[in-house]
C-alpha atoms as an extended CHARMM CRD file, in Angstrom:
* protein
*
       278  EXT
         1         1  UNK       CA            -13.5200000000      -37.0000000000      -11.3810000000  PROA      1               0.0000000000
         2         2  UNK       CA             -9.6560000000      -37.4780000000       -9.4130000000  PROA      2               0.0000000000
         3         3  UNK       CA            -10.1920000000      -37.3530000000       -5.8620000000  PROA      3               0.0000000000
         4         4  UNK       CA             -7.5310000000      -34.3590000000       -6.1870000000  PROA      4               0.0000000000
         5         5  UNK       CA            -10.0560000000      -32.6150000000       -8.2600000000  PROA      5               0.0000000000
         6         6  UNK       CA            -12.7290000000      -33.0420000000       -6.0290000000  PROA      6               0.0000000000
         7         7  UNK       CA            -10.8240000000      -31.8400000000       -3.3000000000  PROA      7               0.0000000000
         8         8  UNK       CA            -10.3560000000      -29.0320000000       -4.9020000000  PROA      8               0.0000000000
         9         9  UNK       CA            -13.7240000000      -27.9550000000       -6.0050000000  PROA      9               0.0000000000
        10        10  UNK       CA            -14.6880000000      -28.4500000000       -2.8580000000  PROA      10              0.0000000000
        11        11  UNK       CA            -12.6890000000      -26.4180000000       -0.8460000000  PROA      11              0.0000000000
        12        12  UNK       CA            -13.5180000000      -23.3670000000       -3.6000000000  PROA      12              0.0000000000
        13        13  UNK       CA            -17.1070000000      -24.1830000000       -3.3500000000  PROA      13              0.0000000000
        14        14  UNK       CA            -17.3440000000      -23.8710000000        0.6300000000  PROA      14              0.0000000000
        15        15  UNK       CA            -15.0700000000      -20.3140000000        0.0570000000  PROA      15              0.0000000000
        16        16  UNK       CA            -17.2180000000      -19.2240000000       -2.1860000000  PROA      16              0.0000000000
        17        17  UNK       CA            -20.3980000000      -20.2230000000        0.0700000000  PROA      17              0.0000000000
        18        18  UNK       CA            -19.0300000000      -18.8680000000        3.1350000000  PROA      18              0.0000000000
        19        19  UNK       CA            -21.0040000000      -15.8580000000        4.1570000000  PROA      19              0.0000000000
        20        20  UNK       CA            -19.7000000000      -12.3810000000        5.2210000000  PROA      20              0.0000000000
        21        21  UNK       CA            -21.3270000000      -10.6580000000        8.2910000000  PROA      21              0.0000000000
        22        22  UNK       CA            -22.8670000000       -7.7380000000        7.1800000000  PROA      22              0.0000000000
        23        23  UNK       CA            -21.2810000000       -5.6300000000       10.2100000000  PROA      23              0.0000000000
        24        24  UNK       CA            -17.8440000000       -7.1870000000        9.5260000000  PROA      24              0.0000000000
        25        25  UNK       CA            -15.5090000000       -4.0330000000        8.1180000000  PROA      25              0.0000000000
        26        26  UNK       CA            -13.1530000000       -4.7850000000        5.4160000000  PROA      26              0.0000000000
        27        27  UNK       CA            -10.9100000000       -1.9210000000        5.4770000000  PROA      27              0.0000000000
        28        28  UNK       CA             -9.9030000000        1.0950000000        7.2610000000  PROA      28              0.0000000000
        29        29  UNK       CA             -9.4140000000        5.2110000000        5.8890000000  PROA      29              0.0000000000
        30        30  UNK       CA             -5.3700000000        5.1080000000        6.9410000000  PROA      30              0.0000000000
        31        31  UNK       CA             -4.7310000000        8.4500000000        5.0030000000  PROA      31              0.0000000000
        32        32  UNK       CA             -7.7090000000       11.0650000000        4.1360000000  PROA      32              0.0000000000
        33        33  UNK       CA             -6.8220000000       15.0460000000        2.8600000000  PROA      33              0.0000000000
        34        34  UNK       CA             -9.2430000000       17.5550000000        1.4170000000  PROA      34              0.0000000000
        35        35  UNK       CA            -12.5880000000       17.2350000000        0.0960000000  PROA      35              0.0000000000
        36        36  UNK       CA            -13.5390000000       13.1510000000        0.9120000000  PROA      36              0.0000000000
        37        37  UNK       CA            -17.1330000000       11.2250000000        1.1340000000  PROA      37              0.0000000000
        38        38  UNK       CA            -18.4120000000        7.5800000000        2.2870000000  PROA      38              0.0000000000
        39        39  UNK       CA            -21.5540000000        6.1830000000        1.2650000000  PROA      39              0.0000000000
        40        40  UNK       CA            -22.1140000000        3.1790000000        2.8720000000  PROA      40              0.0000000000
        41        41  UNK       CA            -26.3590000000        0.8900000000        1.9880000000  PROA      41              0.0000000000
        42        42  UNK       CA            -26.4320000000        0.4830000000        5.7230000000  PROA      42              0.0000000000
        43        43  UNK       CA            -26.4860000000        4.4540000000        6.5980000000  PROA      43              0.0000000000
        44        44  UNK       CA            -29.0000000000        6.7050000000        4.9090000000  PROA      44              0.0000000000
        45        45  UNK       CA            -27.0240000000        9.7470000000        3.1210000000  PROA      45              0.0000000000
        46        46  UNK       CA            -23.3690000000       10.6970000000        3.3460000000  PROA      46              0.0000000000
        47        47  UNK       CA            -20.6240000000       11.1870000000        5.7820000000  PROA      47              0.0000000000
        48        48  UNK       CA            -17.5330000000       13.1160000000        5.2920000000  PROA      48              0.0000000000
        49        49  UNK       CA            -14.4460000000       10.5770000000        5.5210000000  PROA      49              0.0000000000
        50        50  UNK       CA            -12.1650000000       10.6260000000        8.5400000000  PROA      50              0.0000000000
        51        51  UNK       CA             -9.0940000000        8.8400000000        9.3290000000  PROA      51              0.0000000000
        52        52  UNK       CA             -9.9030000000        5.4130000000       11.5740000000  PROA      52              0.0000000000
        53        53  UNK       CA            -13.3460000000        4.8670000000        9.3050000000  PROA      53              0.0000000000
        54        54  UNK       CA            -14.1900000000        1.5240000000        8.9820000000  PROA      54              0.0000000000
        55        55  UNK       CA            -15.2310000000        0.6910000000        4.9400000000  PROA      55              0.0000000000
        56        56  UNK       CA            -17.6200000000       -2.7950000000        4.4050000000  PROA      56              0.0000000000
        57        57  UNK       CA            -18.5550000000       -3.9770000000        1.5570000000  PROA      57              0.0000000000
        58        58  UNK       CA            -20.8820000000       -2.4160000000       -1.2450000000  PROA      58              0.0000000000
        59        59  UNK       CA            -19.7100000000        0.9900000000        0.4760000000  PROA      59              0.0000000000
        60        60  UNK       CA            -19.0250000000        3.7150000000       -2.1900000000  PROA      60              0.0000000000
        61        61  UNK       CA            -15.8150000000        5.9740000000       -1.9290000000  PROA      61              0.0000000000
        62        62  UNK       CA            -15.7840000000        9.3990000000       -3.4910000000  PROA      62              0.0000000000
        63        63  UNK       CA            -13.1580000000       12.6760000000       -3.5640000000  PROA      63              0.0000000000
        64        64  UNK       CA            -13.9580000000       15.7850000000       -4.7160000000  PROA      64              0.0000000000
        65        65  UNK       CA            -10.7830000000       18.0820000000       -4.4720000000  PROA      65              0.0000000000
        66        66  UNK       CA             -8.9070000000       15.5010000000       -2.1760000000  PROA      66              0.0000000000
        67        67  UNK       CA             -7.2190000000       12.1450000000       -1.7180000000  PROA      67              0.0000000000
        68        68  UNK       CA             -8.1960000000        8.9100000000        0.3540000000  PROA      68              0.0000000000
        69        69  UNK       CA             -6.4650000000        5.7240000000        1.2620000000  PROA      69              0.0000000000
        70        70  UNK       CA             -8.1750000000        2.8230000000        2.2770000000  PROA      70              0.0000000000
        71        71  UNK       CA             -6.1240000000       -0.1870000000        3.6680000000  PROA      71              0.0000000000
        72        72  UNK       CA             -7.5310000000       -3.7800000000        3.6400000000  PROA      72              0.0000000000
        73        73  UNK       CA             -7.8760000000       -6.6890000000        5.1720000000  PROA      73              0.0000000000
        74        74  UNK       CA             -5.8210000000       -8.1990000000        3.2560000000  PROA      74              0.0000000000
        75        75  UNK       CA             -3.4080000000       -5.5820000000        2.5900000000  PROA      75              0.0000000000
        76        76  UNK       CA             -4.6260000000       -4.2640000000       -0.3110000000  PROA      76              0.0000000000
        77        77  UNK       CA             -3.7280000000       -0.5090000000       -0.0070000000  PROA      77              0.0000000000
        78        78  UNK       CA             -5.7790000000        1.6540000000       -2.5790000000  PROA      78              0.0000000000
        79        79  UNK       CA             -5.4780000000        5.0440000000       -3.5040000000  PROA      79              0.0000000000
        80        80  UNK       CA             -7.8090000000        7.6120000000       -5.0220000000  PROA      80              0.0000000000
        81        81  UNK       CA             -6.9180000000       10.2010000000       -6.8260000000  PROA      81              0.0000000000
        82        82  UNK       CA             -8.7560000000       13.9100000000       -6.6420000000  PROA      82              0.0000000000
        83        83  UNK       CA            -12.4900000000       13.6390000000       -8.2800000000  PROA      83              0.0000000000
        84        84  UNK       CA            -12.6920000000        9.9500000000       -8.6350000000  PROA      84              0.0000000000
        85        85  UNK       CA            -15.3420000000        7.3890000000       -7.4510000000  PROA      85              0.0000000000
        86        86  UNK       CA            -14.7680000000        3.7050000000       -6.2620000000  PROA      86              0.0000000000
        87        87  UNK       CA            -17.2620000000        1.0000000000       -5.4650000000  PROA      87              0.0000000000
        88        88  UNK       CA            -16.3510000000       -1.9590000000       -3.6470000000  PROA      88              0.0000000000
        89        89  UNK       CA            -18.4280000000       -4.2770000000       -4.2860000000  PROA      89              0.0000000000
        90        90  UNK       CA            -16.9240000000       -7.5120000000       -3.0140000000  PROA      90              0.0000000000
        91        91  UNK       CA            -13.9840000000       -8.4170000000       -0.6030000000  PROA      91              0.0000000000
        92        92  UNK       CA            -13.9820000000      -11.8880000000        0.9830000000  PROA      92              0.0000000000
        93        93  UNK       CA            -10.8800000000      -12.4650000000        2.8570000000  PROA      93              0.0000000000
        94        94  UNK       CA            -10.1020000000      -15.8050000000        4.4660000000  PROA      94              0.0000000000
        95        95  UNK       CA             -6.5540000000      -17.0360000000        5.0850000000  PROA      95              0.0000000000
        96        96  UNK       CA             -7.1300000000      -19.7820000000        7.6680000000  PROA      96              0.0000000000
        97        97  UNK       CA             -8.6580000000      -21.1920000000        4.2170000000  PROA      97              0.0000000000
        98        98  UNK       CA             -6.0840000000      -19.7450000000        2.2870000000  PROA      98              0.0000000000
        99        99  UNK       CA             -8.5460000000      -17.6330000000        0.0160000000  PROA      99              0.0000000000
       100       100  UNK       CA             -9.3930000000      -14.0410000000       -0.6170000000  PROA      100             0.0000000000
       101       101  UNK       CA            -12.0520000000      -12.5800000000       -3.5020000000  PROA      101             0.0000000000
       102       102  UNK       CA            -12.2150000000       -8.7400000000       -4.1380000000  PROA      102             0.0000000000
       103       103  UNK       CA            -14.2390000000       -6.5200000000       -7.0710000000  PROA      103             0.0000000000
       104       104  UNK       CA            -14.0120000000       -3.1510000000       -6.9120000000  PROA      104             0.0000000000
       105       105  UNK       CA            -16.0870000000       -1.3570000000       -9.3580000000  PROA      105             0.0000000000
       106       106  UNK       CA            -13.4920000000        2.0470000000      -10.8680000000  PROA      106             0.0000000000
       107       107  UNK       CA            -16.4810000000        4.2140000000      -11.3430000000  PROA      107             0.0000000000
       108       108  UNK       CA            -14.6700000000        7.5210000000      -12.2400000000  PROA      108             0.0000000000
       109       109  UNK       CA            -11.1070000000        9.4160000000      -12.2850000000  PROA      109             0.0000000000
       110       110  UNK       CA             -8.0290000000        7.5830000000      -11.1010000000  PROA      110             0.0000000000
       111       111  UNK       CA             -6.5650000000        5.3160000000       -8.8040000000  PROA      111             0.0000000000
       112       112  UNK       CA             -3.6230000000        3.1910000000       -7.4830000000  PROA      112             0.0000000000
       113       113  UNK       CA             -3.5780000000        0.4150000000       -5.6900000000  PROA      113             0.0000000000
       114       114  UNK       CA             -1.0180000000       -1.9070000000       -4.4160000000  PROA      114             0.0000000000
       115       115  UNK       CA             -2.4150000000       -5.8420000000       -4.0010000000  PROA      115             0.0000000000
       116       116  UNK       CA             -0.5440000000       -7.6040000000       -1.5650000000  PROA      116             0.0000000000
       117       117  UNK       CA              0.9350000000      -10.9870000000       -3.8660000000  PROA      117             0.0000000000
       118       118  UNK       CA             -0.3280000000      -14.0710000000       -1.6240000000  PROA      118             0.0000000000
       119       119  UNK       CA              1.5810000000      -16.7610000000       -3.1320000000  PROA      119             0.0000000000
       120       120  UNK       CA              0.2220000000      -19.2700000000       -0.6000000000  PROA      120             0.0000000000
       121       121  UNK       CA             -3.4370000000      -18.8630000000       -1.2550000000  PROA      121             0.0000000000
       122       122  UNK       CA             -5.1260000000      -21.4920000000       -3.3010000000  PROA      122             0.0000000000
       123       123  UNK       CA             -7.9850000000      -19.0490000000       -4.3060000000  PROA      123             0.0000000000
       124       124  UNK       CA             -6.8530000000      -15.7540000000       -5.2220000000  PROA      124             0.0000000000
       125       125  UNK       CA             -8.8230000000      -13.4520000000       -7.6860000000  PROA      125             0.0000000000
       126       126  UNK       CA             -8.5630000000       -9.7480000000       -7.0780000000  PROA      126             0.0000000000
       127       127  UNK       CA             -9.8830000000       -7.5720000000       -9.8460000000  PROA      127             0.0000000000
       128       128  UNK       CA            -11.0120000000       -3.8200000000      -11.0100000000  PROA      128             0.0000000000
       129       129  UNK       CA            -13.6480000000       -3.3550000000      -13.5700000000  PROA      129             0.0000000000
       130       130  UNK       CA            -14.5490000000       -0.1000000000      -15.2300000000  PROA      130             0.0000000000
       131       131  UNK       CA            -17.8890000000        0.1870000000      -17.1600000000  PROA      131             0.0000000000
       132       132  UNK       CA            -15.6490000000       -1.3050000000      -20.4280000000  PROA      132             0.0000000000
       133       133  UNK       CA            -13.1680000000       -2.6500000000      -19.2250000000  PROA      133             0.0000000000
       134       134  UNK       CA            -11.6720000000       -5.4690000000      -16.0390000000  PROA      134             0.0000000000
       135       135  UNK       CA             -8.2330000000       -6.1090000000      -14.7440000000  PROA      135             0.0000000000
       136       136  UNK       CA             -6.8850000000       -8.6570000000      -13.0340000000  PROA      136             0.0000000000
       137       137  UNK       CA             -3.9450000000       -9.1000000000      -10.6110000000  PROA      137             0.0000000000
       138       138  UNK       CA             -2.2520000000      -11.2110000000       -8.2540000000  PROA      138             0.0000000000
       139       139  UNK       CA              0.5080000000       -8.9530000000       -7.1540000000  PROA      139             0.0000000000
       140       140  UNK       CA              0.9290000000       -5.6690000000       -8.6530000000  PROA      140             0.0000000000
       141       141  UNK       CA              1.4490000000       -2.1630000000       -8.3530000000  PROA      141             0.0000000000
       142       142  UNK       CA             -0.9610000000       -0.3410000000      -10.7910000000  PROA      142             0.0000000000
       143       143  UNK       CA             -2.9040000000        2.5760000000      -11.9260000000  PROA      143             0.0000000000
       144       144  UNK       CA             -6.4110000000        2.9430000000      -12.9230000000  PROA      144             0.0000000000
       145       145  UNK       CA             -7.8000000000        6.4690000000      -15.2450000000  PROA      145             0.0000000000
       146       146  UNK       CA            -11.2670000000        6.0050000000      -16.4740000000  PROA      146             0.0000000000
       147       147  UNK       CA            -11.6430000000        8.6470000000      -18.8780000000  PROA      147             0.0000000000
       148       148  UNK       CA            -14.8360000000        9.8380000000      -21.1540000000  PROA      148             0.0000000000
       149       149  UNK       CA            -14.6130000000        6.9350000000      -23.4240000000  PROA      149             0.0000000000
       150       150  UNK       CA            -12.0270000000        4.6730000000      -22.3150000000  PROA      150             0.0000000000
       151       151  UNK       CA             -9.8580000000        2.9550000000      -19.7540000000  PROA      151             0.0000000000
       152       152  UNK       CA             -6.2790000000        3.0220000000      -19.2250000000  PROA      152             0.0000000000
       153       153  UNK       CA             -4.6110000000        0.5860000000      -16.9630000000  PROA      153             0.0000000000
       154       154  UNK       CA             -0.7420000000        0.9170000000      -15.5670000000  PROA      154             0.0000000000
       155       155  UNK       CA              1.7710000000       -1.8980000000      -14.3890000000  PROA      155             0.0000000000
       156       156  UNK       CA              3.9370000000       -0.5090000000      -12.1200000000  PROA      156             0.0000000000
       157       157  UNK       CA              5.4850000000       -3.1330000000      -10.8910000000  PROA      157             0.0000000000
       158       158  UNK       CA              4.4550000000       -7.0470000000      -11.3370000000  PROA      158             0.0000000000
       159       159  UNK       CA              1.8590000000       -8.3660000000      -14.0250000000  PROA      159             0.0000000000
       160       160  UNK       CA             -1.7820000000       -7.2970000000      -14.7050000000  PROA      160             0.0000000000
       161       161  UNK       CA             -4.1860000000       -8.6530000000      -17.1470000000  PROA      161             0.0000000000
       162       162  UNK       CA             -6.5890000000       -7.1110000000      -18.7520000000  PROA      162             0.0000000000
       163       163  UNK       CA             -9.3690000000       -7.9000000000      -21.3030000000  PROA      163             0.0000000000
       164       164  UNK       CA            -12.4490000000       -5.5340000000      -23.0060000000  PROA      164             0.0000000000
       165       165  UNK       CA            -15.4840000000       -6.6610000000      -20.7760000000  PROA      165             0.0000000000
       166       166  UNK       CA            -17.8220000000       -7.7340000000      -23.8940000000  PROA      166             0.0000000000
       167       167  UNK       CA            -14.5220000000      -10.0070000000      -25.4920000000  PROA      167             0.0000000000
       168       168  UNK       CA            -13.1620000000      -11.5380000000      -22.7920000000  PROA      168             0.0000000000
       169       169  UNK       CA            -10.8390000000      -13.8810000000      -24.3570000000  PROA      169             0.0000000000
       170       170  UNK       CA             -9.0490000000      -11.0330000000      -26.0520000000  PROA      170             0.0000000000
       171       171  UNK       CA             -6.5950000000      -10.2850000000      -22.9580000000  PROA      171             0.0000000000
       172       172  UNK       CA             -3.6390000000       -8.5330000000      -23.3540000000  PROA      172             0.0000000000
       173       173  UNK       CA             -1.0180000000       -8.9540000000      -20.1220000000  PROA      173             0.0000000000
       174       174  UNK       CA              0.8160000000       -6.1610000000      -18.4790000000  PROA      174             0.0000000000
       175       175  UNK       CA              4.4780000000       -6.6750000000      -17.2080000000  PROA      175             0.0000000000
       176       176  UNK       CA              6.0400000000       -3.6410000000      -15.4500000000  PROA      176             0.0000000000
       177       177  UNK       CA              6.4500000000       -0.3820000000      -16.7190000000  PROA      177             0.0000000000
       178       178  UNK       CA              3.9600000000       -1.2010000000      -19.7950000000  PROA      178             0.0000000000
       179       179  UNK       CA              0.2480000000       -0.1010000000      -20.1530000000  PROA      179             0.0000000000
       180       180  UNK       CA             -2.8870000000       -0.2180000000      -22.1820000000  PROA      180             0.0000000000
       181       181  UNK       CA             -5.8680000000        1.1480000000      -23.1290000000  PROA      181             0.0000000000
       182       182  UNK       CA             -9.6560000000        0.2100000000      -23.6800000000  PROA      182             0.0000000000
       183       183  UNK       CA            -12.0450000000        1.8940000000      -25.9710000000  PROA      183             0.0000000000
       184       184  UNK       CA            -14.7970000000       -0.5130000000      -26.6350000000  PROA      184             0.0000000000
       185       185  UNK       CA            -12.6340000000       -2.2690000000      -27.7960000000  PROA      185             0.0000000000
       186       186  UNK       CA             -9.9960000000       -5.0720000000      -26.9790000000  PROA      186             0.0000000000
       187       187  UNK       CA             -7.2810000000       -3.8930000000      -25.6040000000  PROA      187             0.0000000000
       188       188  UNK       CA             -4.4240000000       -2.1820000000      -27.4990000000  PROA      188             0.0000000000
       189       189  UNK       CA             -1.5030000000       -4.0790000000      -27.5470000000  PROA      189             0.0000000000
       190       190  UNK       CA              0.6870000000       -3.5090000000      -24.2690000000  PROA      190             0.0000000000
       191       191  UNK       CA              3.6540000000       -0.7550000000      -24.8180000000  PROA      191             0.0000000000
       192       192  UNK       CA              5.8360000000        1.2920000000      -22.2400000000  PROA      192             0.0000000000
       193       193  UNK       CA              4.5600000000        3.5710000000      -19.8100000000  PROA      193             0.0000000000
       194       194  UNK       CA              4.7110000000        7.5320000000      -21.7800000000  PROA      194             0.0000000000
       195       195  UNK       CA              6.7400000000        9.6340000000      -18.9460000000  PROA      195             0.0000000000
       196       196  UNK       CA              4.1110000000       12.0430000000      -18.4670000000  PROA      196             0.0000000000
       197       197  UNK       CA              1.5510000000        9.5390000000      -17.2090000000  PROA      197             0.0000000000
       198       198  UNK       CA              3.7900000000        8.2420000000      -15.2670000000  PROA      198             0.0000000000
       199       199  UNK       CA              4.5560000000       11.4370000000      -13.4430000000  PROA      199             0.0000000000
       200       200  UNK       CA              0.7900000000       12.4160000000      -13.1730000000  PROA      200             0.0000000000
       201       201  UNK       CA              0.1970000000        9.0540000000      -11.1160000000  PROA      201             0.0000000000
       202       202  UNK       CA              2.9390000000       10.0120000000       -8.5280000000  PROA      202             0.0000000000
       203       203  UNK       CA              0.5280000000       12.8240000000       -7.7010000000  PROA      203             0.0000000000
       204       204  UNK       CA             -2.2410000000        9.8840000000       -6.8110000000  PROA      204             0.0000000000
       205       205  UNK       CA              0.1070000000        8.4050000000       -4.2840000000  PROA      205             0.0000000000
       206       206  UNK       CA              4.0940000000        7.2450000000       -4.2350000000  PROA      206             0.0000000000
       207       207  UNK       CA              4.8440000000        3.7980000000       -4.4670000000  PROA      207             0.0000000000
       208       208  UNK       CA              7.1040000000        3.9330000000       -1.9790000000  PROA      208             0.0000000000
       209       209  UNK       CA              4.6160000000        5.6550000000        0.3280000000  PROA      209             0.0000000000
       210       210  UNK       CA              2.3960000000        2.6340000000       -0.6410000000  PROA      210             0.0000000000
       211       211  UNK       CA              5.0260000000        0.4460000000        0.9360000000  PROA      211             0.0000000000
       212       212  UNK       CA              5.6590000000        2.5450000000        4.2170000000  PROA      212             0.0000000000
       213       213  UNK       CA              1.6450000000        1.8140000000        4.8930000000  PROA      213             0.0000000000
       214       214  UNK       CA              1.7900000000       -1.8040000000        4.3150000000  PROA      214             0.0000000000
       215       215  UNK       CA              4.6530000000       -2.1580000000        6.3660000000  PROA      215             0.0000000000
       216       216  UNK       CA              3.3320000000        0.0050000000        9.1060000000  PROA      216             0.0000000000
       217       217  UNK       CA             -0.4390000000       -0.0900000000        8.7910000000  PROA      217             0.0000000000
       218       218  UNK       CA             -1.9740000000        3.0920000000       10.0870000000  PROA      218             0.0000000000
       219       219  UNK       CA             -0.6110000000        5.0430000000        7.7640000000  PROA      219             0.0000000000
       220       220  UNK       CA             -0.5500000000        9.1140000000        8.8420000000  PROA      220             0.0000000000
       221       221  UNK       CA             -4.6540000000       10.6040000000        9.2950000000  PROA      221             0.0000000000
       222       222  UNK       CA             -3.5440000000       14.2190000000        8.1200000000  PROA      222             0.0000000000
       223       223  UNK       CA             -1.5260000000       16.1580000000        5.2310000000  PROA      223             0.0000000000
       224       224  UNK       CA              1.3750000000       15.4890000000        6.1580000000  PROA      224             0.0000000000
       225       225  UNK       CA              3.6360000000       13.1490000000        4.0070000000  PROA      225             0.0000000000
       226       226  UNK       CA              5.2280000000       10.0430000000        5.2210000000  PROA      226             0.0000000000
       227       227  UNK       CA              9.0240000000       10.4260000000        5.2810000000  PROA      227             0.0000000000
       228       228  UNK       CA             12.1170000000        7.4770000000        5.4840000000  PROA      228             0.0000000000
       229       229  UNK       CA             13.3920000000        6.6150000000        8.7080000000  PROA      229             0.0000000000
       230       230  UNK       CA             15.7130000000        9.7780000000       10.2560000000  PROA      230             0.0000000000
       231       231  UNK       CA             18.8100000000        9.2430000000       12.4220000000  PROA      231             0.0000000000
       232       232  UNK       CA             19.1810000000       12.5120000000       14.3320000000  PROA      232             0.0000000000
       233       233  UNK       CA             22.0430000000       12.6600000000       17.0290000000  PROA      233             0.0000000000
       234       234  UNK       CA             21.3230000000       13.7820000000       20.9900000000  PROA      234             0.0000000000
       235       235  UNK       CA             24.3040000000       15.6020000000       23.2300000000  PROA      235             0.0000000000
       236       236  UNK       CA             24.4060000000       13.5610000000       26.3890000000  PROA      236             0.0000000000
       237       237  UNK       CA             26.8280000000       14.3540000000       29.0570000000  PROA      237             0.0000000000
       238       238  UNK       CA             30.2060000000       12.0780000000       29.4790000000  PROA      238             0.0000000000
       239       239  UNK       CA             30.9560000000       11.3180000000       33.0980000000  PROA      239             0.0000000000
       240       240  UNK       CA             34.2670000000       13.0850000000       33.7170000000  PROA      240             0.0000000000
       241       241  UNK       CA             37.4090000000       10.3680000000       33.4240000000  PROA      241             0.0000000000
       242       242  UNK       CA             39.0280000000        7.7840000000       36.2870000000  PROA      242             0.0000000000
       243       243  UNK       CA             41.3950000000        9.9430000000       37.8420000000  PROA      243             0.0000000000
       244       244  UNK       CA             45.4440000000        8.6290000000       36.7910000000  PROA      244             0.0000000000
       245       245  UNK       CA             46.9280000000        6.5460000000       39.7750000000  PROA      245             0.0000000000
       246       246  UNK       CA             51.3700000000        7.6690000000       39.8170000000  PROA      246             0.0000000000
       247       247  UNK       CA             53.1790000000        4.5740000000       38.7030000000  PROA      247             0.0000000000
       248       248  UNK       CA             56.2500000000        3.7420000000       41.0810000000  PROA      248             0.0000000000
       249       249  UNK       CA             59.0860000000        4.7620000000       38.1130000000  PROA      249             0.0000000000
       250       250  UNK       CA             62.5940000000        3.6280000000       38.9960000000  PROA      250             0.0000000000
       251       251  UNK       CA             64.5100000000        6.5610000000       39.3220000000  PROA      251             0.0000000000
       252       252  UNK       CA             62.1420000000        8.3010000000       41.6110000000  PROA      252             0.0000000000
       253       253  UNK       CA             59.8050000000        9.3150000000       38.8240000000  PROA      253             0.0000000000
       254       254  UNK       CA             55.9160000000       10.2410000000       40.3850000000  PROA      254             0.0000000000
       255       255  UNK       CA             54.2270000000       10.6510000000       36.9830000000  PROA      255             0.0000000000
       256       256  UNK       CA             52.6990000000        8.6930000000       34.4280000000  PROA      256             0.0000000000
       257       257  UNK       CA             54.4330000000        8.1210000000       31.1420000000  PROA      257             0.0000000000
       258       258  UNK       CA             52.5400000000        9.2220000000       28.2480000000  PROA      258             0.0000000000
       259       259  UNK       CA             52.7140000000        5.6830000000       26.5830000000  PROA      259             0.0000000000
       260       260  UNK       CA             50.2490000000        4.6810000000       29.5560000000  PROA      260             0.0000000000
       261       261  UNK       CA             48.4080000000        7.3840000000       30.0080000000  PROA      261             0.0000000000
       262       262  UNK       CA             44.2580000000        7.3950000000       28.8270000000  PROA      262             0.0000000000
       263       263  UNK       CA             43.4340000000        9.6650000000       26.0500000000  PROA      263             0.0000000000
       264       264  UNK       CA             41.9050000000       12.4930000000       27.1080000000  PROA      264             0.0000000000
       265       265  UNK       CA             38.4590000000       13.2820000000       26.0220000000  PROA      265             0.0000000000
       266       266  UNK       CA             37.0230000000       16.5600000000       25.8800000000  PROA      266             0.0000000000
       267       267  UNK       CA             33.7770000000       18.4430000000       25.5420000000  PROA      267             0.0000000000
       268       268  UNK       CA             29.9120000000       16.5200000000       24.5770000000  PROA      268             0.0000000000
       269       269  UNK       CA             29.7090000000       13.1070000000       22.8780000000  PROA      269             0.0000000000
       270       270  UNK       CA             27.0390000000       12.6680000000       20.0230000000  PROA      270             0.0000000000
       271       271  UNK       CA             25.1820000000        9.3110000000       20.4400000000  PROA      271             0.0000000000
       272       272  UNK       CA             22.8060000000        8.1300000000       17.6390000000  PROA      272             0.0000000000
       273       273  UNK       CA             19.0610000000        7.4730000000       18.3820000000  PROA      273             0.0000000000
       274       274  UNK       CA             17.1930000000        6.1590000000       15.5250000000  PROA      274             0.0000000000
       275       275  UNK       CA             12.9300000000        6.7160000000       15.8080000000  PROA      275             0.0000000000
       276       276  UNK       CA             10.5800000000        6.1270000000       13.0780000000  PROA      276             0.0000000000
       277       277  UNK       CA             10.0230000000        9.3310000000       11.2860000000  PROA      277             0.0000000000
       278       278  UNK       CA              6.3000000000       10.6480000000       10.2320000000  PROA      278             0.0000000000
């Protein structure tokens, strides 16, 4: 074996082998609205969500008639839908090594999710099963729907590949604005988005909400919906103007010619005052 090679199998084998704390969090609720529960191995029952909540691994996300954000470590921002069901059931994140690992397990309705790209790492496998289906992504904005008997996946932006879980070397890639579907079966050939699904994800979250959280992380912890940057104007007061000194005019003149004199302001003067909007 190269030394090059073994360099590298080294450095995945001690990512791989690194252990995560069990009381290490790997993501926080930035955005929670309705009807939203956590179930978490290291609590006994349920707990209604709340903005702030920490999420670990192997915890188990669930809406009923309501919507949840969960932003993570390393800023992967995913969005459930109403009625839908998410496990996550592994997120290693390490970028001192330049490596990050995440599964999460689509277990019912539908989701979107925005995965952070990561060029620089050196080990970088992020993926989303459903009970037929996987997808994996390196940068993308996509959609999830886990229906009765199939799986459709959505590239919204980037690439996503995906491949029927019991023939995995029938993948079909997504580039944006294409999708495909699952139905124990490979994968049907990739084709453009249909407008109506399209339009039924922007209920699940805006993309370019997705982006306000990543760029801000804390996102909002209520209904209301995050808006652009507003410029709104504020009346301040104008000190009154230098009083006009005469000029000494040949001729005897006292007063100012109007070629020298200031221009007169008059009444409030607006003054812009930008502040990040909510």
């Amino acid at each position: 074996m190269h030394l090059v090679s073994r360099l590298v199998f080294v450095f995945i084998l001690g990512f791989v082998s690194l252990p995560l704390v069990a009381a290490d969090s790997v993501g926080e609720v930035v955005f929670v609205r309705g009807e939203v529960s956590l179930f978490s191995i290291s609590e006994s029952g349920q707990r209604i969500a709340a903005f702030g909540d920490k999420i670990y691994q192997m915890d188990t996300l669930q809406t009923g008639a309501g919507e949840l954000r969960v932003l993570f470590t390393d800023k992967t921002l995913l969005s459930l839908g109403p009625n839908s069901k998410v496990l996550v059931t592994e997120h290693l994140f390490r970028p001192q090594q330049g490596g990050r690992r995440s599964l999460f397990d689509i277990l019912k309705g539908s989701v979107r999710v925005l995965v952070d790209e990561a060029t620089s790492f050196r080990v970088n496998d992020v993926r989303f099963q459903t009970p037929t289906a996987v997808a994996t992504v390196r940068g993308t904005d996509l959609g999830i729907r886990l229906l009765n008997r199939s799986s459709q996946f959505f590239c919204f932006d980037g690439l996503l590949e995906t491949y029927f879980r019991e023939e995995p070397e029938a993948k079909v890639m997504l580039h944006s604005g294409q999708y495909t579907e699952i139905k124990n079966a490979p994968p049907t050939p990739a084709a453009p988005i249909p407008s109506g699904l399209g339009r039924e994800f922007q209920s699940v979250s805006e993309a370019s909400d997705l982006r306000e959280v990543l760029d801000q992380p804390g996102g909002v912890g209520g209904p209301e919906v995050l808006e652009p940057e507003k410029e709104v104007a504020r009346v301040v007061d104008q000190p009154p103007p230098a009083p006009v000194v005469p000029s000494l005019i040949p001729g005897g003149e006292t007063s100012t010619p109007e070629s020298v004199k200031p221009a007169a302001t008059e009444g409030k003067m607006k003054v812009p005052l930008k502040f990040p909007g909510r």
